[in-house]
C-alpha positions as CSV (number, residue, x, y, z in Angstrom):
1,X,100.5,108.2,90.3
2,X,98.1,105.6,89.0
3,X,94.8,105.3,90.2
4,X,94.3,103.1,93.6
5,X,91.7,100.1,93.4
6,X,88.9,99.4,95.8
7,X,87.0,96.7,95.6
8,X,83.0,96.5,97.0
9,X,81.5,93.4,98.5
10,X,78.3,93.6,99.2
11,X,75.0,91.7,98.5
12,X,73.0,95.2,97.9
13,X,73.3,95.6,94.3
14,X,71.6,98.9,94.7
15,X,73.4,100.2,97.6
16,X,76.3,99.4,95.8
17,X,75.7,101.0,92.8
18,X,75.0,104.3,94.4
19,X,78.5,103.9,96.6
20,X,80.3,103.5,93.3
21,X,78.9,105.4,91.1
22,X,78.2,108.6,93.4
23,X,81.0,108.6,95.7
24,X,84.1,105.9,94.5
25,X,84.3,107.1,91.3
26,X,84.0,110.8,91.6
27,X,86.7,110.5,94.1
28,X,89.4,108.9,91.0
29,X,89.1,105.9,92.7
30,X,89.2,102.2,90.1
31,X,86.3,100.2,91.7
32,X,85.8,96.4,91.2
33,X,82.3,94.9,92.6
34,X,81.4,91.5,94.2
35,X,77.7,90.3,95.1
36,X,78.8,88.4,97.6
37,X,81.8,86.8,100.0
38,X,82.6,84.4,98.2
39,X,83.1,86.0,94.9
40,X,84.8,89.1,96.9
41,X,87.5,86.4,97.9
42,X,88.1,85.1,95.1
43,X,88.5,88.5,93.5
44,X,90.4,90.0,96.5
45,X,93.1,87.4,95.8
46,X,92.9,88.2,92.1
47,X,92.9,91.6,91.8
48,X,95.0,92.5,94.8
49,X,92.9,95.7,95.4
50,X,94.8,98.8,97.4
51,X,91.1,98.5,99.5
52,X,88.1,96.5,100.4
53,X,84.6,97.8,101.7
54,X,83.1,94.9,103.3
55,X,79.7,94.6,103.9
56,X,79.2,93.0,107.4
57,X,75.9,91.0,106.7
58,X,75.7,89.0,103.9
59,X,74.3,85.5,102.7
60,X,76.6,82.7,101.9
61,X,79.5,84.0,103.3
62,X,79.4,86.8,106.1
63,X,81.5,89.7,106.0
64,X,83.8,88.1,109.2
65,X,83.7,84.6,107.4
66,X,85.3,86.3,104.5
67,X,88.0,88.9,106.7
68,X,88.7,85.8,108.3
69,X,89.9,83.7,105.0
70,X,90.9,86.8,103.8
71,X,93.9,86.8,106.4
72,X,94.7,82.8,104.6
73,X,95.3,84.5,101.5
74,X,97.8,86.8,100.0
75,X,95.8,89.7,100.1
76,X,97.0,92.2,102.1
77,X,94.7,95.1,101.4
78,X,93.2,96.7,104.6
79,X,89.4,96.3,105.0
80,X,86.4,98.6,105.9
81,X,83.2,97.3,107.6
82,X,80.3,98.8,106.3
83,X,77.0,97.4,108.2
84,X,73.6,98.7,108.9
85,X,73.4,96.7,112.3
86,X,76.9,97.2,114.2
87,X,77.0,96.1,117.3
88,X,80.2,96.1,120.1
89,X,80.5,92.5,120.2
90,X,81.1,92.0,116.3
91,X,83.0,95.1,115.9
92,X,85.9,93.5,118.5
93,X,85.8,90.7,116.8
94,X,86.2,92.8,113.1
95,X,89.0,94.6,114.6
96,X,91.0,90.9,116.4
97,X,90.8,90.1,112.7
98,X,92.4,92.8,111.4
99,X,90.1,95.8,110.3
100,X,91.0,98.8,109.4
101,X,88.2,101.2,110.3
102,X,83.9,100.5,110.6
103,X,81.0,102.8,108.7
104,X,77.6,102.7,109.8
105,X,75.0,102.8,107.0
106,X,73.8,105.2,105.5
107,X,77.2,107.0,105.5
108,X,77.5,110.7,103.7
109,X,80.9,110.9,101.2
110,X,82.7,113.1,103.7
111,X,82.5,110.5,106.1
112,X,83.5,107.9,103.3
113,X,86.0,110.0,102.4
114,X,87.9,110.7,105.9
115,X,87.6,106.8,106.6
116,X,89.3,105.7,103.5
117,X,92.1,108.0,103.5
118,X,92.7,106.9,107.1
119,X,92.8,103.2,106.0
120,X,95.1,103.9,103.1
121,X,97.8,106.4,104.7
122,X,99.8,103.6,105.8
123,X,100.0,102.1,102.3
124,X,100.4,105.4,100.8
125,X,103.5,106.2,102.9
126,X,104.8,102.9,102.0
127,X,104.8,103.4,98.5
128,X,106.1,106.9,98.9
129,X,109.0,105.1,100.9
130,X,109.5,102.6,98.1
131,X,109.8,105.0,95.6
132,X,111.7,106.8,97.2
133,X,114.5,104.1,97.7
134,X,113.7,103.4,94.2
135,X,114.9,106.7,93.0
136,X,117.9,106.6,95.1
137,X,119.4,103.7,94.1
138,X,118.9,104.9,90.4
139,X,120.6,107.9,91.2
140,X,123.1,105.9,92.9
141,X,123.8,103.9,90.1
142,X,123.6,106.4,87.4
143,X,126.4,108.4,89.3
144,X,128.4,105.3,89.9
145,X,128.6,104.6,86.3
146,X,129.2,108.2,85.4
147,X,132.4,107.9,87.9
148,X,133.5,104.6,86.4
149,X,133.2,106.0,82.9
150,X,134.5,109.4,83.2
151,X,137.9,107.3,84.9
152,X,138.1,105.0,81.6
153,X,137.7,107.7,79.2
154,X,140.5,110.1,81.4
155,X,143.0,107.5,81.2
156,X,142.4,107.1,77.5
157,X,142.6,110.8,76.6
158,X,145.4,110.9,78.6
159,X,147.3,108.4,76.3
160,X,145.9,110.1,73.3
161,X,146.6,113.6,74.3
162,X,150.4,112.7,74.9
163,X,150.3,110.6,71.3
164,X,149.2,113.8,69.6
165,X,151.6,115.9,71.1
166,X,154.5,113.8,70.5
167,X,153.4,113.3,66.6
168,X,152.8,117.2,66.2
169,X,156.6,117.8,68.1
170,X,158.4,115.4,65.2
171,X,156.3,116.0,62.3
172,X,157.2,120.0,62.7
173,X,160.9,119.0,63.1
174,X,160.8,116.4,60.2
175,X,158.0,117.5,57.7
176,X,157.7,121.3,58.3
177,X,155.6,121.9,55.0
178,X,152.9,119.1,56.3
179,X,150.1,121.4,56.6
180,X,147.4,118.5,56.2
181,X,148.4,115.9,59.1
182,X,149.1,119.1,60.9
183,X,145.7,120.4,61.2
184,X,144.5,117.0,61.3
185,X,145.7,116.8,64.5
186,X,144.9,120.2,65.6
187,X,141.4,118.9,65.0
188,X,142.0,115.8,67.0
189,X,142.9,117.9,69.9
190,X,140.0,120.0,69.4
191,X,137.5,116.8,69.6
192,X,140.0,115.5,72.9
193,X,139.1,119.5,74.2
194,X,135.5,119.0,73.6
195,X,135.4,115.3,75.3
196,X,137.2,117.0,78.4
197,X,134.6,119.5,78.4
198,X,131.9,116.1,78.4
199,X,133.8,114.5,81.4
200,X,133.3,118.1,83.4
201,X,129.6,118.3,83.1
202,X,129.5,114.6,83.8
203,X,131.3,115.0,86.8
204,X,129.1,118.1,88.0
205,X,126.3,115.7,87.3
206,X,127.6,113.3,89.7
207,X,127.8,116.2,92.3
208,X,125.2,118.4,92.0
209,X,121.8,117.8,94.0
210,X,118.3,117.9,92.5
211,X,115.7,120.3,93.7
212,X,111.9,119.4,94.0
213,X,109.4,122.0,94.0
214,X,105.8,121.8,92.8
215,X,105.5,118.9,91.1
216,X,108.4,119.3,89.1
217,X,112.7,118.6,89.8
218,X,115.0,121.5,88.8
219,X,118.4,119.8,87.1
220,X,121.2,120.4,86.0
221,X,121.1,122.4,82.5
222,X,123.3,119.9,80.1
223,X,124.0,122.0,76.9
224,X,124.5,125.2,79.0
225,X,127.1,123.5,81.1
226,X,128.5,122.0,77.9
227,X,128.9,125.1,76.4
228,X,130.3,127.1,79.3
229,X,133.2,124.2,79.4
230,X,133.8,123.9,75.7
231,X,134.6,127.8,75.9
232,X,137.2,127.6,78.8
233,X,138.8,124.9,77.3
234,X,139.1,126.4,73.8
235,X,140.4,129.6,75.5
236,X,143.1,127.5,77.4
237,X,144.1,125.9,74.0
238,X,144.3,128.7,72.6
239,X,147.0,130.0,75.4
240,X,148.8,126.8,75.4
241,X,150.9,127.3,72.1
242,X,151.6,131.1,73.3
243,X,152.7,129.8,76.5
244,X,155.3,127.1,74.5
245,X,156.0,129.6,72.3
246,X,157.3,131.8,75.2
247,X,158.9,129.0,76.7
């Protein structure tokens, strides 16, 4: 997963520093910084940030003015009031606007910590979602066109498989002594036996579910289902010209 962004604004270049540098960061997290509202704006609608930590008191532009032309914008990114001065009055108003969650400075990382995740949960479920539907409509679609192939190609060894049978029937009754278009086309039924053997795994593919466990997905093993199919159909051609031969 790639690495979510928060983005700082607050006037207290020093505070900020030590927010980034000693508890952002170590936490994985990529950390854009503005000095003040205005520039945190401007850079919220920019960068499109998975976060913001808003500093409640600042020059120019407060942390309300900027929630509140934040909401104008496309930015959707939930916000965090940070302030060393909260009072009830402002924190209704922070929250009417749209605020995620409030720190109280000095904050410790834990605290930090526990506050973020809580404001990002609800994007991080999205995106689970999303990806989720992504990866269902792919497997959807790959199965679909596994189907839809796997018809085409049936119908095609189908017409191929009764050519072949039909040319090896007249050339035995007409050219006996042949021996070079006959094992040509012994060979051509043993490439129309291997491509029956593809269209099997393919169509286990389409069926067979996929197993998540640690990290990883557990599939289906291609070449070892290959293999096991080329073998039963070999041994079946093998038995058909005994069972003609009987017949």
């Amino acid at each position: 997963m790639s690495q979510e962004t928060i983005l700082v604004v607050d006037d207290n270049r020093q505070f900020a520093r030590s927010l980034i540098q000693y508890m952002l960061i170590p936490l994985n997290y990529t950390v854009f910084y503005a000095k003040n509202g205005e520039i945190g704006l401007q850079m919220a609608v920019d960068r499109q940030p998975d976060l913001i930590l808003l500093d409640m008191h600042m020059p120019r532009m407060t942390g309300l003015g900027m929630l509140s032309a934040l909401r104008e914008t496309s930015c959707t990114a939930p916000v965090i009031f940070m302030t060393a001065e909260g009072s009830e009055n402002i924190a209704v108003k922070a929250f009417r606007l749209g605020v995620k969650d409030y720190l109280s400075k000095p904050f410790s990382a834990e605290e930090l910590q526990e506050t973020v995740d809580r404001a990002l949960q609800e994007t991080r479920l999205r995106r689970a979602k999303e990806k989720l539907e992504r990866d269902l409509l792919v497997s959807e679609t790959v199965r679909q066109t596994v189907v839809t192939l796997s018809h085409y190609l049936n119908n095609y060894l189908a017409v191929l498989n009764g050519n072949i049978f039909l040319a090896q029937e007249d050339i035995q009754q007409q050219l006996p002594d042949n021996a070079e278009i006959l094992e040509s086309l012994n060979d051509c039924e043993h490439s129309i036996t291997k491509i029956e053997a593809v269209l099997r795994v393919l169509h286990q593919i389409t069926r067979v579910k996929l197993t998540t466990y640690h990290g990883k997905v557990k599939m289906l093993d291609i070449e070892a289902a290959l293999q096991e199919e080329i073998q039963k159909l070999e041994q079946n051609r093998k038995q058909r010209p005994q069972a003609n031969h009987n017949n």
